[in-house]
C-alpha positions in Angstrom: -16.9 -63.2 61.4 -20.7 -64.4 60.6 -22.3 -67.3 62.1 -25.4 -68.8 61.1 -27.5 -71.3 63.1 -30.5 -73.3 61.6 -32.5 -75.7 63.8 -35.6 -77.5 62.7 -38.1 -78.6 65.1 -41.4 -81.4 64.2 -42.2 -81.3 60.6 -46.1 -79.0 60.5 -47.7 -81.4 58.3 -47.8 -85.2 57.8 -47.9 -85.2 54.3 -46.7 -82.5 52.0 -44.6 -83.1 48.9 -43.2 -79.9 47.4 -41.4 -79.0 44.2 -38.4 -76.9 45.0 -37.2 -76.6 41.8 -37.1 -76.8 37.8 -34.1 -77.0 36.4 -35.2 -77.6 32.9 -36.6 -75.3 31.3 -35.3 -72.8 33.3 -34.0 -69.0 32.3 -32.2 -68.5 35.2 -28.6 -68.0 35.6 -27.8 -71.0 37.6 -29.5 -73.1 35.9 -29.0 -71.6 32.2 -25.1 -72.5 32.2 -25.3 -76.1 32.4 -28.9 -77.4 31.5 -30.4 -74.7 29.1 -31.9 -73.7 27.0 -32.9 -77.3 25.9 -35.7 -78.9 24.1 -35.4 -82.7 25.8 -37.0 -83.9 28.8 -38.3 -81.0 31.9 -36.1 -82.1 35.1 -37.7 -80.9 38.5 -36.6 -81.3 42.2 -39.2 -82.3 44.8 -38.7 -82.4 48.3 -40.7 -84.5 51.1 -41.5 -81.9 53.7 -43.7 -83.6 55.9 -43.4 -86.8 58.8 -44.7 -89.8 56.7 -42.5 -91.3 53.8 -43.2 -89.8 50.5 -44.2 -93.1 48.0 -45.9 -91.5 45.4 -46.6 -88.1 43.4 -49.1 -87.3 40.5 -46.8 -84.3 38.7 -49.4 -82.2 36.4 -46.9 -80.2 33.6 -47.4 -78.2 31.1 -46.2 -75.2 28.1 -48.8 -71.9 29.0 -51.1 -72.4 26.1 -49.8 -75.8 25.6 -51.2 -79.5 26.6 -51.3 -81.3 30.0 -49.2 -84.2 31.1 -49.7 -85.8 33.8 -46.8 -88.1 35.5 -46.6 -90.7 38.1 -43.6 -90.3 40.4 -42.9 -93.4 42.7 -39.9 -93.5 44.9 -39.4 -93.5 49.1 -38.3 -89.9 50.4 -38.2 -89.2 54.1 -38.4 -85.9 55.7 -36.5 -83.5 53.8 -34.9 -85.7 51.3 -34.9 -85.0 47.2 -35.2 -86.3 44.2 -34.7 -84.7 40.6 -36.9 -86.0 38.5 -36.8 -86.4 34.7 -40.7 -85.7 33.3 -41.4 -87.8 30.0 -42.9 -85.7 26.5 -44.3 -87.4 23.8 -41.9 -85.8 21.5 -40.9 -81.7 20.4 -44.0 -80.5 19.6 -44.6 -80.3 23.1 -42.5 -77.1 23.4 -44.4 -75.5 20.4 -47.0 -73.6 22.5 -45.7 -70.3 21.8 -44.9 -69.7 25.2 -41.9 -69.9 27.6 -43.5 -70.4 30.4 -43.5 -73.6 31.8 -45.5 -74.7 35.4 -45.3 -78.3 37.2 -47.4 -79.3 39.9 -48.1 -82.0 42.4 -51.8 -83.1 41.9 -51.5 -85.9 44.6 -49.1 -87.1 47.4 -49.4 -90.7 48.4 -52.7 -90.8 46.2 -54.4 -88.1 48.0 -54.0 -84.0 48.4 -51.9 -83.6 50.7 -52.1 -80.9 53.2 -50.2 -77.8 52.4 -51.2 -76.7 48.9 -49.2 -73.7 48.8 -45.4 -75.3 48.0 -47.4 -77.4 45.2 -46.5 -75.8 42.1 -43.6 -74.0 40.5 -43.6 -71.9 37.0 -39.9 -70.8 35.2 -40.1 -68.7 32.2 -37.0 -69.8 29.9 -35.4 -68.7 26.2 -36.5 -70.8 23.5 -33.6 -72.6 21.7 -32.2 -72.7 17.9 -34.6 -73.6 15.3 -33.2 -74.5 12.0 -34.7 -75.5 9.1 -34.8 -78.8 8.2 -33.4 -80.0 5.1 -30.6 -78.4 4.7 -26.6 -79.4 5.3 -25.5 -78.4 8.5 -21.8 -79.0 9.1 -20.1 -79.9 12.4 -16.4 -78.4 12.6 -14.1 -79.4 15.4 -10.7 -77.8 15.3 -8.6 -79.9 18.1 -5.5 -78.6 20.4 -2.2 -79.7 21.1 -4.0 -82.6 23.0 -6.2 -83.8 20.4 -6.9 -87.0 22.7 -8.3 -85.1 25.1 -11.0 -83.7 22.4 -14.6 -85.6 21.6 -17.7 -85.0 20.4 -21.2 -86.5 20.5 -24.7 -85.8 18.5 -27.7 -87.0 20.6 -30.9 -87.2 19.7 -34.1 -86.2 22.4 -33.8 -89.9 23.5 -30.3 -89.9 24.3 -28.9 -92.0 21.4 -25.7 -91.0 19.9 -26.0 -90.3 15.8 -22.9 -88.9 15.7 -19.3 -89.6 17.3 -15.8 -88.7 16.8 -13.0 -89.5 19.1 -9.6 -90.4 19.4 -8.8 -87.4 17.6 -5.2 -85.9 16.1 -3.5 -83.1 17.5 -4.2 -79.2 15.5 -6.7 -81.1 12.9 -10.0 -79.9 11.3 -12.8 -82.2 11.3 -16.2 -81.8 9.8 -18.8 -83.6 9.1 -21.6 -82.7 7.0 -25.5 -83.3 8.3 -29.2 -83.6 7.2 -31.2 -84.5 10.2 -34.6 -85.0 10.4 -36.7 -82.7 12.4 -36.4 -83.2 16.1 -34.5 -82.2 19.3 -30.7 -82.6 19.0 -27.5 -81.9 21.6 -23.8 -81.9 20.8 -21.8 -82.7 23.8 -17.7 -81.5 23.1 -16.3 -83.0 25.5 -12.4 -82.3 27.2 -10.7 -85.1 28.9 -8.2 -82.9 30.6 -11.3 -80.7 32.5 -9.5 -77.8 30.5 -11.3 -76.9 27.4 -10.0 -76.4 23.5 -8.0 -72.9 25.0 -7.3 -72.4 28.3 -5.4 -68.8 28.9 -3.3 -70.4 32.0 -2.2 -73.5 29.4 -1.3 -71.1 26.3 0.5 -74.0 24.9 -2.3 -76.3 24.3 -4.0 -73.9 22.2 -3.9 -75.1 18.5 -1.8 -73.3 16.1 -4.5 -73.7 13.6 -6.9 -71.6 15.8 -4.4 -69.1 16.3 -4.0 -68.7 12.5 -7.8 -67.7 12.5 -9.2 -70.8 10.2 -12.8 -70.0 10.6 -14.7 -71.9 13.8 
């Protein structure tokens, strides 16, 4: 058996705002599964470690090598209470530093410094993503199960608009669709109704027949 007990006593400072966390860009294995690597918006996690209610936050954020942004953060966080925070970029080119390193940090608290520095800032390094060049076709090739309702897909640009959707799909059929995009930041979402995925080794029977005749993904 193993016990743990935590206790908290006053908070040591009346106003420090902390980031605890970057999930985006972020090489690490937690965070690699589900957010990265991407080239949309930086998402970050500060956390309001001291007695008076956070209001405010001046975020500084930056590519090594790359340019400064600077964002305003305005919420209402007590002690020890989050919030993720989605950091605005002018567009990709913001990435195109040459480095994967990329470092956030809280300027101000409240409008002012506040008064432990040390929690301030937070650096990831992260892998860079697929560059392709642009111009050419690219094709999209879905290949659905035996539930083909339960299949989707979406195209997104780094804004969040859907270009591209199919849904409402037949059972064991091919789809493809052909593309020329624009340069830019793009994410295809496939999506499962049934929480299962296209193969599932537990389900063998939803697996399509067409996959298991080894028609090229």
């Amino acid at each position: 058996m193993n016990n743990q007990l935590v206790t908290y006593g006053a908070p040591n400072f009346d106003l420090d705002a902390a980031i605890v966390k970057i999930l985006k860009p972020n090489g690490d294995e937690a965070s690699e599964i589900r957010f990265n690597p991407a080239c949309t918006y930086p998402e970050i996690v500060i956390q309001n470690n001291g007695s008076t209610t956070l209001s405010s936050a001046d975020i500084e954020y930056y590519i090594d090598g790359g340019e400064n942004v600077v964002y305003t953060w305005n919420g209402s966080l007590e002690f020890l209470q989050q919030d993720t925070i989605i950091l605005p970029i002018d567009d990709i080119t913001f990435w195109m530093s040459g480095s994967n390193t990329f470092n956030a940090n809280i300027l101000t608290a409240n409008g002012i410094q506040d008064e432990y520095g040390y929690n301030n800032s937070y650096s990831s390094s992260f892998e860079d993503i697929h560059v392709y060049p642009e111009g050419n076709t690219y094709t999209i090739k879905l290949i659905t199960n035996n539930y083909g309702f339960q299949n989707s897909y979406t195209l997104e640009d780094i804004n969040g608009t859907i270009i591209l959707e199919r849904n409402n799909l037949d059972n064991n059929t091919i789809y493809e669709d052909n593309l020329q995009l624009l340069a830019g930041c793009y994410k295809l979402n496939i999506i499962d109704s049934g929480d299962n995925g296209l193969e599932f080794w537990h389900q063998p029977n939803q697996q399509s027949a067409l996959r298991r005749g080894n028609v090229p993904r």
